[in-house]
PAVEXTOR-603446 format. One record per residue: residue number from 1; residue in one letter; x, y, z of N, C-alpha, C in turn. Coordinates in steps of 0.2 Angstrom, whole numbers, plus 5000, padded with zeros to 4 digits. Atoms other than C-alpha are relative to their C-alpha. Layout:
<atoms>
NUM,A,X,Y,Z,X,Y,Z,X,Y,Z .
...
</atoms>
This chain:
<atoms>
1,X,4996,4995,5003,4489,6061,6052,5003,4997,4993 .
2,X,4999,5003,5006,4492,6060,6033,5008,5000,5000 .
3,X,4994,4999,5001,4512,6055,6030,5004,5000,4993 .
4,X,4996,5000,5007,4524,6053,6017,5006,4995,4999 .
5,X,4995,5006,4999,4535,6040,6013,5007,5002,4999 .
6,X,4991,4999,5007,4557,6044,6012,5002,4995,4999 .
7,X,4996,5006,5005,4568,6035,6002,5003,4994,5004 .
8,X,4999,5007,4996,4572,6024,6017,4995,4996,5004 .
9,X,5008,5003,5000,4554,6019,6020,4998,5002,5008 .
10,X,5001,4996,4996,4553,6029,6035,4992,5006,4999 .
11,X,5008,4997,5000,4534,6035,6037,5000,5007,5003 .
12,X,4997,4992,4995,4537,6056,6041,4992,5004,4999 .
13,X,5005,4994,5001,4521,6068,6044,5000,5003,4997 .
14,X,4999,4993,5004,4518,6081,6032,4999,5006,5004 .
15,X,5003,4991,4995,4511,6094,6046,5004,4999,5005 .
16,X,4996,5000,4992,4523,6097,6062,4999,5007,5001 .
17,X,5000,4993,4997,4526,6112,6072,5006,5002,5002 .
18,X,4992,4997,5003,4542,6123,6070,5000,5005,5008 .
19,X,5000,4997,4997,4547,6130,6083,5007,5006,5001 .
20,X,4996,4995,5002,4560,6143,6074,4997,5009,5003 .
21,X,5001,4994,4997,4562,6161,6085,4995,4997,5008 .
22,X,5005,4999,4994,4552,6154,6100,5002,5001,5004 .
23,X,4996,4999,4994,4558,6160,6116,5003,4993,5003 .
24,X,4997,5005,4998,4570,6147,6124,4993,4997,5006 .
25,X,5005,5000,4993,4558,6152,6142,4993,5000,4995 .
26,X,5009,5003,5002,4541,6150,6132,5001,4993,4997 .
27,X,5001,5007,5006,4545,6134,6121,4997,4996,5004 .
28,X,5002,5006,4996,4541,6121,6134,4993,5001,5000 .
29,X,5010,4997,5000,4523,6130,6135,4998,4999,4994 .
30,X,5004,5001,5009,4519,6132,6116,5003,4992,4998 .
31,X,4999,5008,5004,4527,6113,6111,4992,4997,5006 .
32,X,5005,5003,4996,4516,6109,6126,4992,5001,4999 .
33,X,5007,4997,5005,4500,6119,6119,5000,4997,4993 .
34,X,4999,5004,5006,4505,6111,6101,4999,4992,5000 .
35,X,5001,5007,4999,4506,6094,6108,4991,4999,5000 .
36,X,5009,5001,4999,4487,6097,6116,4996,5000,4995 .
37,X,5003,4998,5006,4481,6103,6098,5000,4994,4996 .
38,X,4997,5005,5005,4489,6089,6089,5003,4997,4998 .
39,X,4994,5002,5004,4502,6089,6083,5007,4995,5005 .
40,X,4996,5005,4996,4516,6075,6086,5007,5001,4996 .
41,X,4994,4997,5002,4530,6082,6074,5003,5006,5003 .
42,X,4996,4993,4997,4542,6094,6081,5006,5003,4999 .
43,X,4994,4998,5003,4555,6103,6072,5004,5006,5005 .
44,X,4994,4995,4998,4570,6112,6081,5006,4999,4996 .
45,X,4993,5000,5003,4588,6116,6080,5006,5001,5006 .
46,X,4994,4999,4996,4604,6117,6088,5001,5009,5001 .
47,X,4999,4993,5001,4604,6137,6083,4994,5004,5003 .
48,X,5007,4998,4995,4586,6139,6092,5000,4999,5008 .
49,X,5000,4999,4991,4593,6138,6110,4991,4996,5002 .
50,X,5005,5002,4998,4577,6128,6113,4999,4993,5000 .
51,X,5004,5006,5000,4578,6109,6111,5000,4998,5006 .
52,X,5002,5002,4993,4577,6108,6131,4994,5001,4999 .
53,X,5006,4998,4998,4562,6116,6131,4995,4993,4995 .
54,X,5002,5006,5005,4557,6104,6115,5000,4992,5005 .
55,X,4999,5005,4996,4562,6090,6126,4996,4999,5005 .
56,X,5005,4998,4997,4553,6095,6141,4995,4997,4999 .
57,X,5008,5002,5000,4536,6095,6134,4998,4994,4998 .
58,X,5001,5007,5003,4538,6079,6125,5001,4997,5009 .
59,X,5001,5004,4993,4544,6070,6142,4994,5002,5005 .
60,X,5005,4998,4996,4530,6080,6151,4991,4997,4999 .
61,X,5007,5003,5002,4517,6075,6140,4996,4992,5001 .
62,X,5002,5009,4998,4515,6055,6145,4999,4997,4993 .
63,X,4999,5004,5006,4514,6051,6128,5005,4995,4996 .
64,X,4996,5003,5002,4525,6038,6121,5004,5003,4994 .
65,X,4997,4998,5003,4541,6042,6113,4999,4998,4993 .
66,X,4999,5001,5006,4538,6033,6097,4993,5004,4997 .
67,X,5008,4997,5002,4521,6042,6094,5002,5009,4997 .
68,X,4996,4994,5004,4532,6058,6090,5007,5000,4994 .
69,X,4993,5000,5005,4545,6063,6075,5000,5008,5002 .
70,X,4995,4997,4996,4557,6073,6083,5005,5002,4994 .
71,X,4997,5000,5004,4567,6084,6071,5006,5005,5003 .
72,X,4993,4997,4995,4586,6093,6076,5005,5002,4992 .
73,X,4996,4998,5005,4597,6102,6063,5008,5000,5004 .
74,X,4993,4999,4997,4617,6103,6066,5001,5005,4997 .
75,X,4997,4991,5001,4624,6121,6066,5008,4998,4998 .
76,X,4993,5001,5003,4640,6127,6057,5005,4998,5003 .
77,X,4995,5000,4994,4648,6130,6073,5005,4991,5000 .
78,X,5000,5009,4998,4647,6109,6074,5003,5000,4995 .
79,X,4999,5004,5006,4652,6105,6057,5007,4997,5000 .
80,X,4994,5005,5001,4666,6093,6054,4997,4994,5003 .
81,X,5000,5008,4996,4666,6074,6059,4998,5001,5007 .
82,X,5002,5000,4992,4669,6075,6076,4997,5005,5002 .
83,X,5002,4996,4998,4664,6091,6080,4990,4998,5000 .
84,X,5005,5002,5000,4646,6085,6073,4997,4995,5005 .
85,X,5002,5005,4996,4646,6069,6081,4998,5000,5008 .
86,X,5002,4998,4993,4647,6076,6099,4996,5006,5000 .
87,X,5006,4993,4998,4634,6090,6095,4996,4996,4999 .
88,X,5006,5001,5004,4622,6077,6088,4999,4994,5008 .
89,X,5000,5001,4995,4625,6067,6106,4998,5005,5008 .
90,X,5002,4993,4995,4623,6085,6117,4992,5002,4997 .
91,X,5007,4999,5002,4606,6086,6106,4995,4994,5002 .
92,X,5004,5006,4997,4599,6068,6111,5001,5002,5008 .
93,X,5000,4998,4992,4604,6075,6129,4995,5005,5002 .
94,X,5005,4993,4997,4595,6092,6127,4991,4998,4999 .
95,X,5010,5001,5003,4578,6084,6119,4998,4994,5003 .
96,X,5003,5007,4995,4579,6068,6132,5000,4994,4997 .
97,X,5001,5006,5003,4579,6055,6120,5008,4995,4997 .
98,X,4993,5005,5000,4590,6040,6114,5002,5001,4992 .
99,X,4997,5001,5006,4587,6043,6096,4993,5010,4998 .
100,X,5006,4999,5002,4578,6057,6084,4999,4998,4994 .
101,X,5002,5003,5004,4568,6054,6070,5003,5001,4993 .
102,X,4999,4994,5006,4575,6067,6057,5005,5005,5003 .
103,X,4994,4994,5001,4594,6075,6055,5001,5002,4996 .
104,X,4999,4998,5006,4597,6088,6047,5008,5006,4999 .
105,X,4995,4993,4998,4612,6100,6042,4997,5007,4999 .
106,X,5003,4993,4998,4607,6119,6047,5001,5002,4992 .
107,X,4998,4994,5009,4617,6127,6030,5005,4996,4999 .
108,X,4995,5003,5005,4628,6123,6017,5005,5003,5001 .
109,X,4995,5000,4998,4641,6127,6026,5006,5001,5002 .
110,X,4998,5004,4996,4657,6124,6034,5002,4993,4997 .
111,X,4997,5005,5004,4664,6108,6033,4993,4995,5000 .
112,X,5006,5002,4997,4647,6100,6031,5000,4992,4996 .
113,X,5000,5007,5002,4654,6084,6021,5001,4996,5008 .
114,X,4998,5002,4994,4663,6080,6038,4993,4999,5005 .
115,X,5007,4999,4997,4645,6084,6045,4997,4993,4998 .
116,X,5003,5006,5003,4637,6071,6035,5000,4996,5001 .
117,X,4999,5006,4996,4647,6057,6039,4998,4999,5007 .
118,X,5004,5002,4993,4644,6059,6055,4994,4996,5001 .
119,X,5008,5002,4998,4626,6059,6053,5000,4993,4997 .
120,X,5000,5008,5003,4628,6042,6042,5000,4996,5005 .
121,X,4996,5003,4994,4638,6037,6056,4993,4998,5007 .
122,X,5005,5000,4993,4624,6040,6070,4994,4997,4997 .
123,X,5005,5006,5003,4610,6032,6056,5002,4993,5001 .
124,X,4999,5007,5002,4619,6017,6055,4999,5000,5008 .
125,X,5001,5000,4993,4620,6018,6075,4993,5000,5003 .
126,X,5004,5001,4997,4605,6020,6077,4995,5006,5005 .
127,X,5003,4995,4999,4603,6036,6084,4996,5006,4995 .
128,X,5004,5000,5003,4594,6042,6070,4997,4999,4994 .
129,X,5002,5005,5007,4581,6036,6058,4998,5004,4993 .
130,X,5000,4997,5009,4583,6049,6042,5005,5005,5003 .
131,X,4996,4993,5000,4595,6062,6038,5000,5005,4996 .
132,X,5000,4997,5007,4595,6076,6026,5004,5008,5003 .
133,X,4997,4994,5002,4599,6094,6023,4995,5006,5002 .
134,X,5004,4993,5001,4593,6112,6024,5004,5005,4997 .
135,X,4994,4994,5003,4598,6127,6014,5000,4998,4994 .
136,X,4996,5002,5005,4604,6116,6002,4998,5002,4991 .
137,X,5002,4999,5009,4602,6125,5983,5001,4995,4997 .
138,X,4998,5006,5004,4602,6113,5969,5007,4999,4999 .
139,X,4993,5001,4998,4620,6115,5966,5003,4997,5005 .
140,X,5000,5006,4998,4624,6110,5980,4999,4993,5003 .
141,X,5005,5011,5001,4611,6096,5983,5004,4998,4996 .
142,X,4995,5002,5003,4619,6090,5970,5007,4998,5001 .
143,X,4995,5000,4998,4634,6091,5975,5003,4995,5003 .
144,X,5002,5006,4994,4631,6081,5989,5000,4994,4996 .
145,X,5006,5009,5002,4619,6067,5983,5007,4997,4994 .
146,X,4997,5003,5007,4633,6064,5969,5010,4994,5007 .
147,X,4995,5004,4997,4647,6060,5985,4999,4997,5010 .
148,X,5002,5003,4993,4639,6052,6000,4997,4994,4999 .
149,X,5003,5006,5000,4633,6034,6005,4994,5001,5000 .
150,X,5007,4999,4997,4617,6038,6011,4998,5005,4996 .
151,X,5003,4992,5005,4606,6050,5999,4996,5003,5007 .
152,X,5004,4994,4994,4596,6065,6010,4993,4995,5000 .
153,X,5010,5000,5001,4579,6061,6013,4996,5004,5000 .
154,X,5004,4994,5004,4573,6077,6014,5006,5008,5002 .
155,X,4999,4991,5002,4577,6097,6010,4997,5003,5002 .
156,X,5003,4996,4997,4573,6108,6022,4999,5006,4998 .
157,X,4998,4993,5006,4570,6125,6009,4995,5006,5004 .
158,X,5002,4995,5002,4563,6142,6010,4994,4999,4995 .
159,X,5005,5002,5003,4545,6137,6004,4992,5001,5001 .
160,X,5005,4997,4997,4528,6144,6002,4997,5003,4994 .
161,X,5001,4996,5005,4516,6152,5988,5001,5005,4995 .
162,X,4993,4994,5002,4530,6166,5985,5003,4995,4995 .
163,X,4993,5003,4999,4543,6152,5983,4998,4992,5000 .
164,X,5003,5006,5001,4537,6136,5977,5005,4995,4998 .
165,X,4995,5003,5004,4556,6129,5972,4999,4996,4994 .
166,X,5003,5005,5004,4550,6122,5957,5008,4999,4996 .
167,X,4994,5002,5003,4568,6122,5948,5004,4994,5006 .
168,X,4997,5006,4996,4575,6112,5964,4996,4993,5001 .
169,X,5004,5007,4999,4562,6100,5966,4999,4995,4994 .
170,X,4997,5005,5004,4567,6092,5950,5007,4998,5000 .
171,X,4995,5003,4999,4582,6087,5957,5001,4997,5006 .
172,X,5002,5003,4995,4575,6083,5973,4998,4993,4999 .
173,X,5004,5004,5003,4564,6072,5963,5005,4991,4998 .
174,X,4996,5004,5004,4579,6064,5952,5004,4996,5009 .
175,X,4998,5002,4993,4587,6059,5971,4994,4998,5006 .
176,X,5005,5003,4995,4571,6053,5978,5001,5003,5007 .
177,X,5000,4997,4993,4572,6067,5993,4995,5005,5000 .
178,X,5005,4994,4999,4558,6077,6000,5000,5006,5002 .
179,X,4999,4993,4999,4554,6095,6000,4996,4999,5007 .
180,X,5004,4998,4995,4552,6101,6018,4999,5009,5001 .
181,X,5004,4994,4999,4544,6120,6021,5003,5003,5007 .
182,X,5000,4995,4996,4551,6132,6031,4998,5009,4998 .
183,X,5005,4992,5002,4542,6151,6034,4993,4994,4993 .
184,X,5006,5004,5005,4527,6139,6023,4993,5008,5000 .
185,X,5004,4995,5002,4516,6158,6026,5003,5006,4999 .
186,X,4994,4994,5002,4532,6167,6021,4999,5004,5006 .
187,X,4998,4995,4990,4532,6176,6041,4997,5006,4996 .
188,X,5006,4993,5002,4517,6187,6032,5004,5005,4996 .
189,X,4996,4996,5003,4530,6195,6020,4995,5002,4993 .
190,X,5004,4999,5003,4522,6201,6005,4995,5002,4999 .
191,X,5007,5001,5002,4507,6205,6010,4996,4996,5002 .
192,X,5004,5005,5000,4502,6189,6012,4994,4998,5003 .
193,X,5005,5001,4996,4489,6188,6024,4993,5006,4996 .
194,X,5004,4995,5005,4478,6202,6011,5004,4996,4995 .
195,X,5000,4999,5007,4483,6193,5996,4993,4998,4997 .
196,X,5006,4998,5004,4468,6195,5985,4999,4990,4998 .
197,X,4999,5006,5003,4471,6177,5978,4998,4995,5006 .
198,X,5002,5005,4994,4470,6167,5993,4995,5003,5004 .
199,X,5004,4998,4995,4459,6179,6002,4993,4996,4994 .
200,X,5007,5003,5003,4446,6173,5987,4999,4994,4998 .
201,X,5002,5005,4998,4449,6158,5987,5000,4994,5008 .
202,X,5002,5002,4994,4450,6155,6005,4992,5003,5001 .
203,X,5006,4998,4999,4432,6162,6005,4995,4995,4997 .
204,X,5004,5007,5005,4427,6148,5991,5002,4992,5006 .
205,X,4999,5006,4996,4432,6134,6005,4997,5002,5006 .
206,X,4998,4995,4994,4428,6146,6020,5005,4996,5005 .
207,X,4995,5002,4996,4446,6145,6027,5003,5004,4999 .
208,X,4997,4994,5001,4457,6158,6030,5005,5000,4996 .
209,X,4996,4998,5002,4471,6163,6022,5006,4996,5002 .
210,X,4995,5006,4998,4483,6153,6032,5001,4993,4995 .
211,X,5000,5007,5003,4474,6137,6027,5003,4999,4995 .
212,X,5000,5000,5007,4473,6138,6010,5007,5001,4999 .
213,X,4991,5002,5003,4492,6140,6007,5003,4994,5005 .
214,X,4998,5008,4995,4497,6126,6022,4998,4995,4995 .
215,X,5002,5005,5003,4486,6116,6011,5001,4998,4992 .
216,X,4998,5001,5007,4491,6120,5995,5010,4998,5000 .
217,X,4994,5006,4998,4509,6114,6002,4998,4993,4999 .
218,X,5004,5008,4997,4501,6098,6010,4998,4995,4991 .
219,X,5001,5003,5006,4494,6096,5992,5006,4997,4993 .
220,X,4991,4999,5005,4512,6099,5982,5001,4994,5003 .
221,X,4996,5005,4996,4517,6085,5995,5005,5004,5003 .
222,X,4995,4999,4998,4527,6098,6002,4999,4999,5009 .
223,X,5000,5001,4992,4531,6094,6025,4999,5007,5002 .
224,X,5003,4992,4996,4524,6110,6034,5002,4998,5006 .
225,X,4999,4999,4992,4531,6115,6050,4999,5008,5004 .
226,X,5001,4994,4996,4521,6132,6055,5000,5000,5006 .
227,X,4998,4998,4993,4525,6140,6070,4995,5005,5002 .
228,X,5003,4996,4994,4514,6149,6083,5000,5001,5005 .
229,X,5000,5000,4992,4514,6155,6099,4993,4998,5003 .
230,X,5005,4999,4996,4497,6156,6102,4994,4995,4998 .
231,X,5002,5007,5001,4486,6139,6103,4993,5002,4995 .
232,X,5004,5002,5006,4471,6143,6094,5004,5004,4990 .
233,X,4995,4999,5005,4484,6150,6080,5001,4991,4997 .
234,X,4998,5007,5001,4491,6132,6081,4993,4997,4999 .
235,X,5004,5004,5001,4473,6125,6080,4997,5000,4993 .
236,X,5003,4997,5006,4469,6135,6064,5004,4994,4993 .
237,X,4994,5001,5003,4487,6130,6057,4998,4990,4998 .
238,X,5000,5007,4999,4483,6111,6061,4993,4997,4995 .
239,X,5005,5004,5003,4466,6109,6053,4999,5002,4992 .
240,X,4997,4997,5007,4471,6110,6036,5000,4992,4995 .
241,X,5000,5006,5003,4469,6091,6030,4992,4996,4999 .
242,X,5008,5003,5002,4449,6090,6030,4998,5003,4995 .
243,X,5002,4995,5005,4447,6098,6015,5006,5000,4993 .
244,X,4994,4999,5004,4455,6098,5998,4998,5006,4993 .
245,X,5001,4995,5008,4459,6112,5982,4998,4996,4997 .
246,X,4999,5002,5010,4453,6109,5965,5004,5001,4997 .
247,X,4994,5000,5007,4465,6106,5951,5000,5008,4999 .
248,X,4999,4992,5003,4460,6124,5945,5002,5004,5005 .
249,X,4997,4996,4995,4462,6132,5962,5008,4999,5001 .
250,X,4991,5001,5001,4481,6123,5962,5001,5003,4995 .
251,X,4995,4998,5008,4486,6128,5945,4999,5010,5001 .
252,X,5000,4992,4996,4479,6148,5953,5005,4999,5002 .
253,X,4994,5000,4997,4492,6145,5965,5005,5000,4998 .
254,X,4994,5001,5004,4505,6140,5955,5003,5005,4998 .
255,X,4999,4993,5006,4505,6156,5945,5001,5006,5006 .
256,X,4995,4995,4996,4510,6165,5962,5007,5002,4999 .
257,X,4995,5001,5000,4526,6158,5962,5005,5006,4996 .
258,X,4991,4995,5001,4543,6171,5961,5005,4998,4996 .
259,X,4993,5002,5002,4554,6158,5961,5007,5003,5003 .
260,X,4995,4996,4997,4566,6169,5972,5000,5000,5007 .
261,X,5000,5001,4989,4568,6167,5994,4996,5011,4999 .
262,X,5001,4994,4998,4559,6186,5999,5005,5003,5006 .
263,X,4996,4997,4992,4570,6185,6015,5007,5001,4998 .
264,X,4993,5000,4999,4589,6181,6011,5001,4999,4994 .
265,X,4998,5003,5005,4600,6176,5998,5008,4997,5001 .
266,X,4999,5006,4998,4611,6161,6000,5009,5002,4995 .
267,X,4996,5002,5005,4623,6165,5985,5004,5007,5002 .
268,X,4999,4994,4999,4626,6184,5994,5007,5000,5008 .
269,X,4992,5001,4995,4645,6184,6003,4997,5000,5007 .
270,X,5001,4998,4994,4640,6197,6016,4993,4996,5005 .
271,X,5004,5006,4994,4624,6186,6022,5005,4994,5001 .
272,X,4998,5007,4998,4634,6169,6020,5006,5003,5007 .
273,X,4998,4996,4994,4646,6180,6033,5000,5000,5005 .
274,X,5004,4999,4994,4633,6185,6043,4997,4992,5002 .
275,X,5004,5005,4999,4625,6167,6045,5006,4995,5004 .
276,X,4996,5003,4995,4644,6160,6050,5001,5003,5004 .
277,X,4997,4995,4994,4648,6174,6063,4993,4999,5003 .
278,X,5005,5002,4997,4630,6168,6070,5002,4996,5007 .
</atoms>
């Protein structure tokens, strides 16, 4: 599996499987179909009711613990110091493990400084080996990285052929933090699975419409965490690294980009609202 190096020299996959909306009661089957497939990173959360089932399959599967990166978000609920520290304790208990590979905070939130420390606090401890952000706008990233020990390792964003972050990932860049991809085939919004653009040049690789954007991530260096329920889904999602665009086919790509989220908006009261009353 091809990886990426964070700023703590910590080796992270660029392709996992996200397991955001999965049933609580189906998770343990699809992590366990996604294991069979491939894949050995595994993205949850505290807000996905599902890092038992996450847990689960890993224990189930006989594969050694270090052979997976294991990823866990802390929700608003938790935020503060202590409050984080003993949710980031009940997630080492739901997922089975002594440590995971990759914390993140859910949103920018809440008291999510208090948050942070903590994670600091459980990196140096040892329960786990990178910490970073999700949500987080420039502004805020910034924000951050300008008052904390430890810089993020990576930024969990709303990212995908739509939504390329290009104005954030020069400050990603400046803070040596990695863009990770969530919705990476924007949850088919736009069209996306008929766009004219991908449908023609996935026919110039013959690969479908998925690949060709997973891939044209993978090639940004952006971390992919698609999600499926359905195994040959996961096997389509997964086989995305034998094969690479041309310069010209990227710089097409590029030229999709918005520049704007299709789904939410982060700076809009009544969602920030609805996302704490979550």
């Amino acid at each position: 599996m091809q990886t990426v190096k964070l700023n703590n020299g910590v080796d992270m996959p660029i392709l996992g499987y996200g397991v955001f909306l999965v049933d609580p009661k189906e998770c343990e089957r699809c992590v366990t179909d996604a294991i069979d497939v491939g894949y050995r990173m595994i993205d949850t959360a505290q807000a996905y009711y599902n890092e038992e089932g996450v847990g689960n399959a890993i224990k189930k599967s006989g594969i050694k613990r270090e052979d997976f990166f294991l990823v866990t978000k802390v929700w608003i609920t938790n935020s503060g110091e202590e409050k984080a520290a003993k949710s980031i304790d009940e997630s080492l208990k739901k997922l089975q493990t002594d440590y995971v590979d990759l914390l993140l905070i859910h949103q920018p939130f809440g008291d999510y400084y208090g948050t942070y420390r903590a994670m600091e606090k459980a990196y140096k401890e040892g329960k786990v080996r990178a910490i970073g952000v999700s949500n987080f706008f420039p502004d805020r990233f910034v924000d951050l990285c300008n008052f904390v020990e430890i810089k993020p390792m990576v930024n969990q964003m709303e990212t995908h052929v739509f939504q390329q972050q290009k104005v954030l990932r020069k400050y990603l860049d400046k803070f040596d933090t990695r863009l990770m991809s969530w919705s990476p085939m924007a949850r088919g919004e736009n069209n996306f699975f008929n766009n004219e653009v991908l449908k023609s040049i996935g026919n110039k690789y013959n690969r479908t419409v998925a690949q060709i954007a997973l891939r044209f991530l993978t090639q940004e260096n952006v971390i992919v965490i698609p999600k499926s329920t359905h195994k040959e889904r996961m096997k389509e999602n997964f086989d995305i690294l034998d094969f690479e665009l041309s310069s010209e086919d990227m710089e097409t790509l590029r030229k999709l980009d918005k520049g704007e989220s299709i789904f939410v908006n982060h700076y809009d009261p009544e969602f920030v609202q609805s996302i704490i009353n979550y």
